[in-house]
N, CA, C and O atoms as a GROMACS GRO file, in nm:
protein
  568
    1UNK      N    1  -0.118  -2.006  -0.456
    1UNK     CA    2  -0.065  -1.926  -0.566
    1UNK      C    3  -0.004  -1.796  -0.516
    1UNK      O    4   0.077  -1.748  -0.595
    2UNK      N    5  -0.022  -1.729  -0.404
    2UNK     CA    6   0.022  -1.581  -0.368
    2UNK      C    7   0.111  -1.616  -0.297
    2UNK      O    8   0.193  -1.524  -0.301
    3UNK      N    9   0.153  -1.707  -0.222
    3UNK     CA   10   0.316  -1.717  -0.153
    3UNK      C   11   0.402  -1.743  -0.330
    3UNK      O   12   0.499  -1.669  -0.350
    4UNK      N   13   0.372  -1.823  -0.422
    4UNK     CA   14   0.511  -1.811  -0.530
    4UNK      C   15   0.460  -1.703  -0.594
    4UNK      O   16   0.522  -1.714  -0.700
    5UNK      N   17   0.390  -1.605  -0.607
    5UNK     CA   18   0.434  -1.463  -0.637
    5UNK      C   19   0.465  -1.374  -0.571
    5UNK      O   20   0.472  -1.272  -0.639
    6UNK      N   21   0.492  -1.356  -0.451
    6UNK     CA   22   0.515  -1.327  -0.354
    6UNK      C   23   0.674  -1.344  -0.382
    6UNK      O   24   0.749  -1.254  -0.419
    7UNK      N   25   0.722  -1.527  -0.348
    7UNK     CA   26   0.842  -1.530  -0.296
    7UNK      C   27   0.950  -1.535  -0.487
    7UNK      O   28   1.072  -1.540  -0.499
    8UNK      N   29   0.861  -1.533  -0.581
    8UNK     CA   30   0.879  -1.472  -0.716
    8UNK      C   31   0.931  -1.368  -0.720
    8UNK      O   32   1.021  -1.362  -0.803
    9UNK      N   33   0.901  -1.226  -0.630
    9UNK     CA   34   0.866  -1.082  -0.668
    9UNK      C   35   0.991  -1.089  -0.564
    9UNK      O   36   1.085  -1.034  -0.622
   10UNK      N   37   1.023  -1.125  -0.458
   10UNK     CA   38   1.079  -1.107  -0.381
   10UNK      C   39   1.225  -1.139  -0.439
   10UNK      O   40   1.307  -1.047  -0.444
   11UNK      N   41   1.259  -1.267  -0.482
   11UNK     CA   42   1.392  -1.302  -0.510
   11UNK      C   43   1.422  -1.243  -0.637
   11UNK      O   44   1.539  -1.208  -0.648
   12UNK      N   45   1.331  -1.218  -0.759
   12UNK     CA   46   1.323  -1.079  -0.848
   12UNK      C   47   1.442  -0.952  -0.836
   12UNK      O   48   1.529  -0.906  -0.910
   13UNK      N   49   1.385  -0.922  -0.681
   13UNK     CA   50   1.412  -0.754  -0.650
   13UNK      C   51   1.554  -0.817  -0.537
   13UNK      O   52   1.615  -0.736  -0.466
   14UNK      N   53   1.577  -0.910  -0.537
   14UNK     CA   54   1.710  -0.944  -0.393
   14UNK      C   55   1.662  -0.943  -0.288
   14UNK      O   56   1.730  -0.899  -0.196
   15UNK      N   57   1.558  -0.980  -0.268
   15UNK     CA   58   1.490  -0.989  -0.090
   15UNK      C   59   1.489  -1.141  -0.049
   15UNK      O   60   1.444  -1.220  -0.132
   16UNK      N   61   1.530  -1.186   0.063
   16UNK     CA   62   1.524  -1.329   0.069
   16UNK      C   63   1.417  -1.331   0.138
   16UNK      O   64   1.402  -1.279   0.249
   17UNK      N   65   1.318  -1.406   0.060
   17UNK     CA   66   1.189  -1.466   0.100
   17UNK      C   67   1.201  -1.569   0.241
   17UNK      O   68   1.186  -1.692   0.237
   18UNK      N   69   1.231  -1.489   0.362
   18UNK     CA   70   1.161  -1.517   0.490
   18UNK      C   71   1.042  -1.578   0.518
   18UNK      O   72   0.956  -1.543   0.438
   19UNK      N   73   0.998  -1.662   0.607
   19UNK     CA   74   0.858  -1.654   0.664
   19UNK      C   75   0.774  -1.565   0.717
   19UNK      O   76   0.652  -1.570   0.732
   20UNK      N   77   0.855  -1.478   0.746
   20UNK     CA   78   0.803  -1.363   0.837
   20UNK      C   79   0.757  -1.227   0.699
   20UNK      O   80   0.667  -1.143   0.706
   21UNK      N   81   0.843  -1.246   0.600
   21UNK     CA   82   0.841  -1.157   0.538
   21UNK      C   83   0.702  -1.203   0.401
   21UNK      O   84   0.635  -1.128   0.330
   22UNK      N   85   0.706  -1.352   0.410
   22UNK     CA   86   0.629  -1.399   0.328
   22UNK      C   87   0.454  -1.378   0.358
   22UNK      O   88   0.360  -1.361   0.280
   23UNK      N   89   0.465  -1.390   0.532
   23UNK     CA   90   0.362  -1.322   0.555
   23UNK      C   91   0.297  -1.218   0.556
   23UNK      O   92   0.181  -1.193   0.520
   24UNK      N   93   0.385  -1.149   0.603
   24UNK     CA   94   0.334  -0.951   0.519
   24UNK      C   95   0.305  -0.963   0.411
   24UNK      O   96   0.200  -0.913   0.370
   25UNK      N   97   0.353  -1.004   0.364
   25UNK     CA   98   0.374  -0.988   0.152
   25UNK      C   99   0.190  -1.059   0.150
   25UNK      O  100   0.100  -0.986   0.109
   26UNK      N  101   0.162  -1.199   0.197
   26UNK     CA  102   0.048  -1.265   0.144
   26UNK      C  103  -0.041  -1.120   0.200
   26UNK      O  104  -0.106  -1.059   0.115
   27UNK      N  105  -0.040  -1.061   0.368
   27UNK     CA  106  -0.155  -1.014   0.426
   27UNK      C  107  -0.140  -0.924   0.306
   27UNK      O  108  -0.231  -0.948   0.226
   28UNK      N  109  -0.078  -0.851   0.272
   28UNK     CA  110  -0.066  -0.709   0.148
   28UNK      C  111  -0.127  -0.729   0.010
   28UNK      O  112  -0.182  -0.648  -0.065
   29UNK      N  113  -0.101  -0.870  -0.002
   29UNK     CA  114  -0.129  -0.910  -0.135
   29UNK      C  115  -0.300  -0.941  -0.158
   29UNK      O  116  -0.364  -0.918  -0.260
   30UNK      N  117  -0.344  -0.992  -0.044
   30UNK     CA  118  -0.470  -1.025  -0.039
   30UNK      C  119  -0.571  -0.938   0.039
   30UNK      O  120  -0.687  -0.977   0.052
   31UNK      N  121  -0.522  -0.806   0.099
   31UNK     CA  122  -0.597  -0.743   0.136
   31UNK      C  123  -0.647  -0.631   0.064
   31UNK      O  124  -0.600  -0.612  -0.048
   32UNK      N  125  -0.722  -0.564   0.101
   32UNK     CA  126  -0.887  -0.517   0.033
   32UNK      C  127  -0.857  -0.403  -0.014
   32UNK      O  128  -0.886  -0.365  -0.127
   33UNK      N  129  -0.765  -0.304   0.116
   33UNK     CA  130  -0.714  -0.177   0.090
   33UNK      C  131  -0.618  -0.184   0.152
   33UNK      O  132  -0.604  -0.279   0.229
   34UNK      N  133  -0.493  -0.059   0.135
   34UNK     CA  134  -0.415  -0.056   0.194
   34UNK      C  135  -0.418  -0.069   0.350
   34UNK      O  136  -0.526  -0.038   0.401
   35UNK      N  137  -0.292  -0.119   0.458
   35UNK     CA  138  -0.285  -0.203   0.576
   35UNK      C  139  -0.175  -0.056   0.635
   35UNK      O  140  -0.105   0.021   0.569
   36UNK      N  141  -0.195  -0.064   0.752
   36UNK     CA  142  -0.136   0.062   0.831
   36UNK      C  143  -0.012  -0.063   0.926
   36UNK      O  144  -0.020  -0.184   0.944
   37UNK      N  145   0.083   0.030   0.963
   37UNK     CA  146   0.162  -0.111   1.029
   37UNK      C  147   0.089  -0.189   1.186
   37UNK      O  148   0.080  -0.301   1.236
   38UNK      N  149   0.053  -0.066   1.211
   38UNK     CA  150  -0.051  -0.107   1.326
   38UNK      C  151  -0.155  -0.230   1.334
   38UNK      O  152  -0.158  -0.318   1.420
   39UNK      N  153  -0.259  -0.208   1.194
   39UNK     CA  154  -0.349  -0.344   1.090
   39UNK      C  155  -0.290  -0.419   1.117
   39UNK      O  156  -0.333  -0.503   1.197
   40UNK      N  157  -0.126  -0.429   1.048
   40UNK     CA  158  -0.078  -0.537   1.007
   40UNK      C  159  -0.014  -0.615   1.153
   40UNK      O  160  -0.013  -0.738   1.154
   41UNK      N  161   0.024  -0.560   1.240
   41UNK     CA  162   0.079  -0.609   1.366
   41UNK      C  163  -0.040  -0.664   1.421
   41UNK      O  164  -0.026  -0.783   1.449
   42UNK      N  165  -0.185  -0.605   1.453
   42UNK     CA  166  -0.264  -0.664   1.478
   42UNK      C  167  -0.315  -0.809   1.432
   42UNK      O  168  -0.354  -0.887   1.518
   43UNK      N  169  -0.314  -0.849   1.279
   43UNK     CA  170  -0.338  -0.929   1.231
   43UNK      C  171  -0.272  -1.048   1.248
   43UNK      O  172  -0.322  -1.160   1.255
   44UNK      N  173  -0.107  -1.002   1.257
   44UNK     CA  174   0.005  -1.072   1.256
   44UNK      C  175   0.076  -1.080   1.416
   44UNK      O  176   0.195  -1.075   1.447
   45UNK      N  177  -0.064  -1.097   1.519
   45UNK     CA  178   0.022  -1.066   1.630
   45UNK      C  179   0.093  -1.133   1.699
   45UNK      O  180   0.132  -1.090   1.807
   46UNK      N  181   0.132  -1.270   1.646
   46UNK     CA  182   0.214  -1.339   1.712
   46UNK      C  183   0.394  -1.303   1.628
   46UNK      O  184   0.491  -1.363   1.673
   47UNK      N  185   0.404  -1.242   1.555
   47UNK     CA  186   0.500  -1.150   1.467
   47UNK      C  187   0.534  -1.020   1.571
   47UNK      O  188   0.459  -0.930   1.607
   48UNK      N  189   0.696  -1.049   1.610
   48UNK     CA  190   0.740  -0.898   1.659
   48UNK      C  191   0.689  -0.738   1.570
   48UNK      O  192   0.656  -0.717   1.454
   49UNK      N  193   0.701  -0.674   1.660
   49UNK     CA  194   0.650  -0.550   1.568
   49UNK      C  195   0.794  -0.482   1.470
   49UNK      O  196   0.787  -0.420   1.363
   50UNK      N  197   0.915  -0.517   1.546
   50UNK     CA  198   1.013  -0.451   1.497
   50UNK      C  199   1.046  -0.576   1.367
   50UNK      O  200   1.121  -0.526   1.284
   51UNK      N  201   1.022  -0.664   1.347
   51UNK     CA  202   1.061  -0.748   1.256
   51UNK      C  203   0.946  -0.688   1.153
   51UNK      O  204   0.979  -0.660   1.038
   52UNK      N  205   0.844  -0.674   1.187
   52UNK     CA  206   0.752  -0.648   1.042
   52UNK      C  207   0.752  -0.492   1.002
   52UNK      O  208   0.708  -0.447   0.896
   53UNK      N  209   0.831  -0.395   1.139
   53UNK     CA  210   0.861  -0.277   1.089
   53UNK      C  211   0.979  -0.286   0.986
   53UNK      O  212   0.959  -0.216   0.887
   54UNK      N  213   1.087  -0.349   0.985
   54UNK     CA  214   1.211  -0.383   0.942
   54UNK      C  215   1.181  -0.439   0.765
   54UNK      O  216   1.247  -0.424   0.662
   55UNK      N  217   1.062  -0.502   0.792
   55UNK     CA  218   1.012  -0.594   0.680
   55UNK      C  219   0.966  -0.463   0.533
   55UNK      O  220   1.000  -0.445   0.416
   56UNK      N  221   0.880  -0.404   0.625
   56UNK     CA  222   0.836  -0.310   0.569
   56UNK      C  223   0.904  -0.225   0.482
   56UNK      O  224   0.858  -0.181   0.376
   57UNK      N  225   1.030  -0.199   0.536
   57UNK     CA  226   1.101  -0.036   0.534
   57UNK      C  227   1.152  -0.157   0.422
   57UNK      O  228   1.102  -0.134   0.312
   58UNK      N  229   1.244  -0.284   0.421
   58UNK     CA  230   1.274  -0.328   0.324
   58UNK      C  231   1.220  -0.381   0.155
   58UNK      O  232   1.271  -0.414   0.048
   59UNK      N  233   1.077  -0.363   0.219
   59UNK     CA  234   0.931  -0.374   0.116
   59UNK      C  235   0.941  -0.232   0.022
   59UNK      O  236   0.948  -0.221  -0.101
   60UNK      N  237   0.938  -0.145   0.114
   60UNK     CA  238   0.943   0.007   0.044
   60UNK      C  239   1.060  -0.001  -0.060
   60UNK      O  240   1.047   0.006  -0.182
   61UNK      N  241   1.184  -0.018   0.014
   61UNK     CA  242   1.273  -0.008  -0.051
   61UNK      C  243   1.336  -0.029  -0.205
   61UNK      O  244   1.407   0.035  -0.283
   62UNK      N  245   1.253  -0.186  -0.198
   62UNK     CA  246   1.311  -0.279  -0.284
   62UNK      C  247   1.149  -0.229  -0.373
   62UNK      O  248   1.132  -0.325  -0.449
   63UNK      N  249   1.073  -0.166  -0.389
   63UNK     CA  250   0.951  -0.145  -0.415
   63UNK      C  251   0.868  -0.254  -0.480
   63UNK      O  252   0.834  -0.285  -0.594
   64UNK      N  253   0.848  -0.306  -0.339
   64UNK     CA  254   0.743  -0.454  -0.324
   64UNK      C  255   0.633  -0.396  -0.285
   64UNK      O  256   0.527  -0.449  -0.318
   65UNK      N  257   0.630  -0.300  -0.222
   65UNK     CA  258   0.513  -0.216  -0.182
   65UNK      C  259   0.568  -0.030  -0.234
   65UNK      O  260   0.672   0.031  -0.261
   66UNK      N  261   0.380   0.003  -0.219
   66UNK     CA  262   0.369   0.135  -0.227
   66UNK      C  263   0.390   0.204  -0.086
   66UNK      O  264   0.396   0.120   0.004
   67UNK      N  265   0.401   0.322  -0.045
   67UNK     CA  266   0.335   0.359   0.075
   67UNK      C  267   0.260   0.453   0.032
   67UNK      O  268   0.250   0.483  -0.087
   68UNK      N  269   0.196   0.514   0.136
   68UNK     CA  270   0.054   0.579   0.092
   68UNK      C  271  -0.001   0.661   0.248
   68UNK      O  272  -0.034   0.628   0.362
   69UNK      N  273   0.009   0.757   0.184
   69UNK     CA  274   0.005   0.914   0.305
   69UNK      C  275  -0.145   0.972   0.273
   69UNK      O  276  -0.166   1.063   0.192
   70UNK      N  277  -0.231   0.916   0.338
   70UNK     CA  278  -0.353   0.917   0.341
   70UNK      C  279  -0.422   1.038   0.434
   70UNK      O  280  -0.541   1.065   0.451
   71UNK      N  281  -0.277   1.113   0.499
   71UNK     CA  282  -0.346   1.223   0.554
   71UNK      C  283  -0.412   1.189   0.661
   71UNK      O  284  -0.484   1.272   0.717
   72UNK      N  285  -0.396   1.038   0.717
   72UNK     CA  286  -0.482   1.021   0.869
   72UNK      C  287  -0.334   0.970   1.004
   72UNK      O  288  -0.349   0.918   1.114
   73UNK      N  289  -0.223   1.005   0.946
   73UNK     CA  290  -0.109   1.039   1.020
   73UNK      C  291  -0.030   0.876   1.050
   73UNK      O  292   0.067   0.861   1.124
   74UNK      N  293  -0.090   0.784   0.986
   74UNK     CA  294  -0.029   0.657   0.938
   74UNK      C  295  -0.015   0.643   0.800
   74UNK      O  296  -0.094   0.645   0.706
   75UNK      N  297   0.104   0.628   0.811
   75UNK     CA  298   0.126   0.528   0.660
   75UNK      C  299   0.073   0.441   0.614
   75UNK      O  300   0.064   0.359   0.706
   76UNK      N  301   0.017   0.389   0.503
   76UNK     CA  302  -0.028   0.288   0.435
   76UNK      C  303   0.068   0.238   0.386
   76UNK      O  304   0.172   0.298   0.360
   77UNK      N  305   0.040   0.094   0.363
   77UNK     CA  306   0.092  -0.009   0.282
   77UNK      C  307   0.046  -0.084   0.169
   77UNK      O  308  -0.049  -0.161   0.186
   78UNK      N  309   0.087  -0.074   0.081
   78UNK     CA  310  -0.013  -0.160  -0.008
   78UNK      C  311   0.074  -0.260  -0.150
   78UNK      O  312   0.152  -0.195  -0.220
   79UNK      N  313   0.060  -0.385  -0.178
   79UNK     CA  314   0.089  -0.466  -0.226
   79UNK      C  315   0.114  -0.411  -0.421
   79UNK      O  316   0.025  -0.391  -0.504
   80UNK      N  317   0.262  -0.401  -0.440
   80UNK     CA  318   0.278  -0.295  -0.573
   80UNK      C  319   0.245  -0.421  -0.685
   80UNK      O  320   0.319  -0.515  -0.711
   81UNK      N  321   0.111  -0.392  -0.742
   81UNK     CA  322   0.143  -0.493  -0.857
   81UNK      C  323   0.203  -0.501  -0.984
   81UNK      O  324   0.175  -0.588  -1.067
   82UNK      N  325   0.278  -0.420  -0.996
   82UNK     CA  326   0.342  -0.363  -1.119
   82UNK      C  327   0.458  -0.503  -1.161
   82UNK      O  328   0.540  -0.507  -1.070
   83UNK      N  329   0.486  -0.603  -1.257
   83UNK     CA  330   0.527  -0.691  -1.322
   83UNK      C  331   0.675  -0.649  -1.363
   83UNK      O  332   0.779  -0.715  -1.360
   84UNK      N  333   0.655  -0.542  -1.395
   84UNK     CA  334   0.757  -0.454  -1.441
   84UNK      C  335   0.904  -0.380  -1.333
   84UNK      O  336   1.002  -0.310  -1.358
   85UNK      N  337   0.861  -0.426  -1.244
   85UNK     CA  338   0.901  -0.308  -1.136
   85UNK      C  339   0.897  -0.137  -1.163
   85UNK      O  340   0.971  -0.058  -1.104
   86UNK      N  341   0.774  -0.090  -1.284
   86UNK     CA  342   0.817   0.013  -1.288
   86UNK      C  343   0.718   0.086  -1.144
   86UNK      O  344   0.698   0.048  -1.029
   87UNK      N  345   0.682   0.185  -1.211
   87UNK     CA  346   0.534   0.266  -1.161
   87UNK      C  347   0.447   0.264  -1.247
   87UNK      O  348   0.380   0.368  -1.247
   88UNK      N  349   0.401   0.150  -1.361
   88UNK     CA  350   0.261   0.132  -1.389
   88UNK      C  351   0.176   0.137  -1.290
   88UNK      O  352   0.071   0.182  -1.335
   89UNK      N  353   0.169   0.120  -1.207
   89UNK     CA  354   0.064   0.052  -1.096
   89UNK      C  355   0.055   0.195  -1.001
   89UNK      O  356   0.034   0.194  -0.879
   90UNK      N  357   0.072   0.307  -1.078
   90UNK     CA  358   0.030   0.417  -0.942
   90UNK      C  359  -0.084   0.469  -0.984
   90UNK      O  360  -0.109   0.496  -1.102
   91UNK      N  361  -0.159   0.484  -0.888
   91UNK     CA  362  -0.299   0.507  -0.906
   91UNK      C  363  -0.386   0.611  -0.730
   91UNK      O  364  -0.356   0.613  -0.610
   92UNK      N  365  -0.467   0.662  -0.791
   92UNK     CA  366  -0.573   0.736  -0.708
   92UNK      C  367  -0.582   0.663  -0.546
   92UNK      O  368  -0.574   0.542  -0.526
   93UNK      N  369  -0.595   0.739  -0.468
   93UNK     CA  370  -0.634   0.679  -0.361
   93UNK      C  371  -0.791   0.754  -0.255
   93UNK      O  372  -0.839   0.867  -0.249
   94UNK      N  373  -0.809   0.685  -0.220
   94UNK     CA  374  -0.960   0.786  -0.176
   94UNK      C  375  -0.931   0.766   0.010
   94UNK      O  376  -0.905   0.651   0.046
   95UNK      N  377  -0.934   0.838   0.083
   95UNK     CA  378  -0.961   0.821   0.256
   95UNK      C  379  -1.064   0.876   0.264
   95UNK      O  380  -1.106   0.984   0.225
   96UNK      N  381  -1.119   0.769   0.336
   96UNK     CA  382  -1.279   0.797   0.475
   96UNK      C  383  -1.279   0.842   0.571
   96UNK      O  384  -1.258   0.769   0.667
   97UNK      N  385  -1.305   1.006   0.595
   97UNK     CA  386  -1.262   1.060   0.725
   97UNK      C  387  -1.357   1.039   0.781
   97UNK      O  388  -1.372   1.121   0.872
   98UNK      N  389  -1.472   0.934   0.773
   98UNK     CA  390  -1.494   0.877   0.895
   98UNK      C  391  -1.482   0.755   0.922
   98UNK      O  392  -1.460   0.742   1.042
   99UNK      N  393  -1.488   0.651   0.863
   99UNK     CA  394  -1.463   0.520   0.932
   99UNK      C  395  -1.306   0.471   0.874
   99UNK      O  396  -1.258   0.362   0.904
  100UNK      N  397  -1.253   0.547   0.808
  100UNK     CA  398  -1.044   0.589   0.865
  100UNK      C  399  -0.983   0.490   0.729
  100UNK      O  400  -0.861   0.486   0.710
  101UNK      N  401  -1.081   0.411   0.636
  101UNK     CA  402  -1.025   0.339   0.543
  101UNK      C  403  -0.978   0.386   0.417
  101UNK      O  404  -1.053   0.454   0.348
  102UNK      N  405  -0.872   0.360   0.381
  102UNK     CA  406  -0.853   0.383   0.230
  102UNK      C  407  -0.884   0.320   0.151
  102UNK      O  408  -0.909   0.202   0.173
  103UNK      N  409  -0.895   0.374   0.029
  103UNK     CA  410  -0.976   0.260  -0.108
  103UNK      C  411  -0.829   0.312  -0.207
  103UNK      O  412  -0.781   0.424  -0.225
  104UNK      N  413  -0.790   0.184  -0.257
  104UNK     CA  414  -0.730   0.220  -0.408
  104UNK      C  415  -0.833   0.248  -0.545
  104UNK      O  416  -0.922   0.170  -0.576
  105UNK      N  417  -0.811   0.336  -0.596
  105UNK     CA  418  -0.908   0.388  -0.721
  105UNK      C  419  -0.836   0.332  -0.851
  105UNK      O  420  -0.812   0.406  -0.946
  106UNK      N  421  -0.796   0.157  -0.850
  106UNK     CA  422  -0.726   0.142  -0.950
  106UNK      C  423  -0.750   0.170  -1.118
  106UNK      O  424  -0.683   0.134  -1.214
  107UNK      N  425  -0.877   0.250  -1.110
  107UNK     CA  426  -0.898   0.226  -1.243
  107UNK      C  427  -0.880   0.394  -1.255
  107UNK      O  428  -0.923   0.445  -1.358
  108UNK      N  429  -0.827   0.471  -1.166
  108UNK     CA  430  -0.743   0.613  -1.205
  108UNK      C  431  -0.608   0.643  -1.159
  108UNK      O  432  -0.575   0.712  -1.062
  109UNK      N  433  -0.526   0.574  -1.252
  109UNK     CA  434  -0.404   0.653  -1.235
  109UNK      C  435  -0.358   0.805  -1.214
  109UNK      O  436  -0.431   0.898  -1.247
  110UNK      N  437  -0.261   0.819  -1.170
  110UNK     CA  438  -0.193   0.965  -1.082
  110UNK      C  439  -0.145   1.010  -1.245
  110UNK      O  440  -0.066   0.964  -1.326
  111UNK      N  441  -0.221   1.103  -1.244
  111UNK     CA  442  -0.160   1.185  -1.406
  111UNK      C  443  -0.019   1.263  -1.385
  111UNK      O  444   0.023   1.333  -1.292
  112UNK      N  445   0.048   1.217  -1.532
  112UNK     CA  446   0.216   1.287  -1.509
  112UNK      C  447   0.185   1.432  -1.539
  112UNK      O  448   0.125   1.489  -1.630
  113UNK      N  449   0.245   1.468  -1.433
  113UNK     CA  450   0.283   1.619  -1.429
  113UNK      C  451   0.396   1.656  -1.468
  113UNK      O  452   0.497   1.618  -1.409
  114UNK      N  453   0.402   1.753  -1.596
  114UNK     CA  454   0.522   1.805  -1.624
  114UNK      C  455   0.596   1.908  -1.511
  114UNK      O  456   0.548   1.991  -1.433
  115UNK      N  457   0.732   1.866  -1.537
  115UNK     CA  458   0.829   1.954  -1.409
  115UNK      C  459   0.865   2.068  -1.475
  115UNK      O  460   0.839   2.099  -1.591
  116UNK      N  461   0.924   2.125  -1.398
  116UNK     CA  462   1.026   2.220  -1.489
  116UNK      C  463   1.193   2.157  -1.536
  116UNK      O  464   1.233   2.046  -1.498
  117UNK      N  465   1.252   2.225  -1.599
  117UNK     CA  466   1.380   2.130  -1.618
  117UNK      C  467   1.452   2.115  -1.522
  117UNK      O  468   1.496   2.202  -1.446
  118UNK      N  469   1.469   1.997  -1.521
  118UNK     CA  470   1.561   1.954  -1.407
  118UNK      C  471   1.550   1.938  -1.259
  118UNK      O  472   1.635   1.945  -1.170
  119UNK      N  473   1.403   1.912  -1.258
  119UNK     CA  474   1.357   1.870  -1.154
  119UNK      C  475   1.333   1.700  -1.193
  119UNK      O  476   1.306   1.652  -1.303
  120UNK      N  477   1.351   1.636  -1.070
  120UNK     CA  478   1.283   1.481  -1.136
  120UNK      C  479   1.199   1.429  -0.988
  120UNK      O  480   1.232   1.457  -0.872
  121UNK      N  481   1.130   1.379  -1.015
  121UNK     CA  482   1.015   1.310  -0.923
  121UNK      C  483   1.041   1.178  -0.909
  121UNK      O  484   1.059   1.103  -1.006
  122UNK      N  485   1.044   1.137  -0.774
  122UNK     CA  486   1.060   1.051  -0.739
  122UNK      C  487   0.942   0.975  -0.660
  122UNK      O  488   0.935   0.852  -0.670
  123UNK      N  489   0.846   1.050  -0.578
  123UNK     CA  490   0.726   0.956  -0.558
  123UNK      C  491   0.622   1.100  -0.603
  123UNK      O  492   0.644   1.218  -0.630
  124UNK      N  493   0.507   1.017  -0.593
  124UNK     CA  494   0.396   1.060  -0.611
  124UNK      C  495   0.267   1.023  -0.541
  124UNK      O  496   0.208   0.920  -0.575
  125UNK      N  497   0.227   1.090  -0.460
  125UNK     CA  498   0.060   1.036  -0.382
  125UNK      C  499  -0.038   1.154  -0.414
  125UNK      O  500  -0.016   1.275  -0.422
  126UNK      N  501  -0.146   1.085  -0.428
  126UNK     CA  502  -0.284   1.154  -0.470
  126UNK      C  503  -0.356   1.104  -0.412
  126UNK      O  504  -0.374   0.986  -0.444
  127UNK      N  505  -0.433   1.156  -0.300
  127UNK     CA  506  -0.571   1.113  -0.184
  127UNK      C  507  -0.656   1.227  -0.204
  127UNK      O  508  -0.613   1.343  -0.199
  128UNK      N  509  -0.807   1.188  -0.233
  128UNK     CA  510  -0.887   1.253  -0.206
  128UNK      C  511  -0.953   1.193  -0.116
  128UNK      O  512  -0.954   1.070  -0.101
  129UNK      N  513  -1.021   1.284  -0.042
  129UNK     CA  514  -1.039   1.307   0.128
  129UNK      C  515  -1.243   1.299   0.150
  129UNK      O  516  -1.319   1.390   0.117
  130UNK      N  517  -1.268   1.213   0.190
  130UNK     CA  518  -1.430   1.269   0.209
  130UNK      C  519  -1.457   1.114   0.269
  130UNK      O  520  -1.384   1.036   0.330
  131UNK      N  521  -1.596   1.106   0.225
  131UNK     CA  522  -1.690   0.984   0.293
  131UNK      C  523  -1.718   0.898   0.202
  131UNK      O  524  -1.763   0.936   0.093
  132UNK      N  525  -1.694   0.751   0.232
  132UNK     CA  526  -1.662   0.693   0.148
  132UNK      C  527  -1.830   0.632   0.093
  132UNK      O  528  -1.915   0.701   0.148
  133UNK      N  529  -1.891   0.529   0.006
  133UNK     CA  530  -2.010   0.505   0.018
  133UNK      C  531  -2.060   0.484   0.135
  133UNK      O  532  -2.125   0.574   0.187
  134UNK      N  533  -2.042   0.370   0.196
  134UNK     CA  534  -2.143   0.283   0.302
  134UNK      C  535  -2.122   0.413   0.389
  134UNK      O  536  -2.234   0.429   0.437
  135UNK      N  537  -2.027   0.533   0.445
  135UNK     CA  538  -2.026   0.622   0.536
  135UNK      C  539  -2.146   0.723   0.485
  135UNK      O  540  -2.235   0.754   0.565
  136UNK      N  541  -2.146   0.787   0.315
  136UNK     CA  542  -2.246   0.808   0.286
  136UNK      C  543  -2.438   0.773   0.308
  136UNK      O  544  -2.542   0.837   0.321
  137UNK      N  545  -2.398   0.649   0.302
  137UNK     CA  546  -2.522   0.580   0.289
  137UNK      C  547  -2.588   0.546   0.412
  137UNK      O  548  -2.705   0.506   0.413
  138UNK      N  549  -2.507   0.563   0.532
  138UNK     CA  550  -2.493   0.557   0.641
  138UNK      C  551  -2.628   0.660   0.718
  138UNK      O  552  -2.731   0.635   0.780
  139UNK      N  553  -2.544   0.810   0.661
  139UNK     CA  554  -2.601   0.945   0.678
  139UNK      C  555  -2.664   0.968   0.626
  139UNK      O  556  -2.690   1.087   0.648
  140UNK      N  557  -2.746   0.918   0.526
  140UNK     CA  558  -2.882   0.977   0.419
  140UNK      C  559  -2.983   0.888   0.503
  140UNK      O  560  -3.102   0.916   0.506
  141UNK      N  561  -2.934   0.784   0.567
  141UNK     CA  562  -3.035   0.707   0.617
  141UNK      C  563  -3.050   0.738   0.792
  141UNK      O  564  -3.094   0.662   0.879
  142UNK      N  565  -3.001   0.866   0.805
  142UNK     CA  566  -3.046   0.879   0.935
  142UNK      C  567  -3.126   1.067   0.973
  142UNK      O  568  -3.170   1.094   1.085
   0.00000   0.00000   0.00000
């Protein structure tokens, strides 16, 4: 079922559903938290790095994915589920400054901030920064 929404979302937005590209899309789609390109080259390592960098930047573009500035000096990636192509789907993000993972907080969206006139916004990221449970739970138990 996640390669035809995948290669759905893809021919949607004008991306030609590749193999190479179909695979990013599934690892994004089915992974836990957002994927750093590094993750994803690892996972995918029989995949050039410049083809899934290429993949990426065209993922962003066509907004098949989010990215996500987590403040640990990699980009995140993460699988946009929005139906709509709008920005329903932007939401909270949490980083573990110690074991380096991000969590999506899908059940808190990024609240609209009024601009002043004539300003317009074009992305938006919200990370809050600390220890995530199990890092918590980690340290009470030692």
């Amino acid at each position: 079922m996640a390669d035809e929404e995948i290669i759905e979302k893809m021919n949607r937005l004008g991306v030609r559903p590749t193999a190479v590209r179909i695979m990013v899309g599934r690892l994004l789609l089915t992974a836990d938290h957002p994927l750093s390109g590094l993750e994803i080259e690892q996972v995918l390592d029989t995949v050039d790095r410049s083809t899934i960098t290429r993949s990426l930047s065209l993922f962003t573009e066509k907004g098949i994915v989010h990215v996500i500035d987590d403040g640990s000096g990699a980009a995140k990636y993460e699988w946009c589920d929005s139906h709509d192509d709008s920005d329903s789907d932007r939401h909270i993000h949490f980083h573990c400054v110690n074991c380096g993972r991000t969590f999506c907080l899908h059940s808190n969206p990024i609240p609209d901030i009024p601009l002043p006139e004539g300003f317009l916004a074009e992305s938006a990221n919200f990370t809050i920064a600390g220890k995530c449970d199990k890092c918590t739970s980690h340290f009470s138990k030692v």
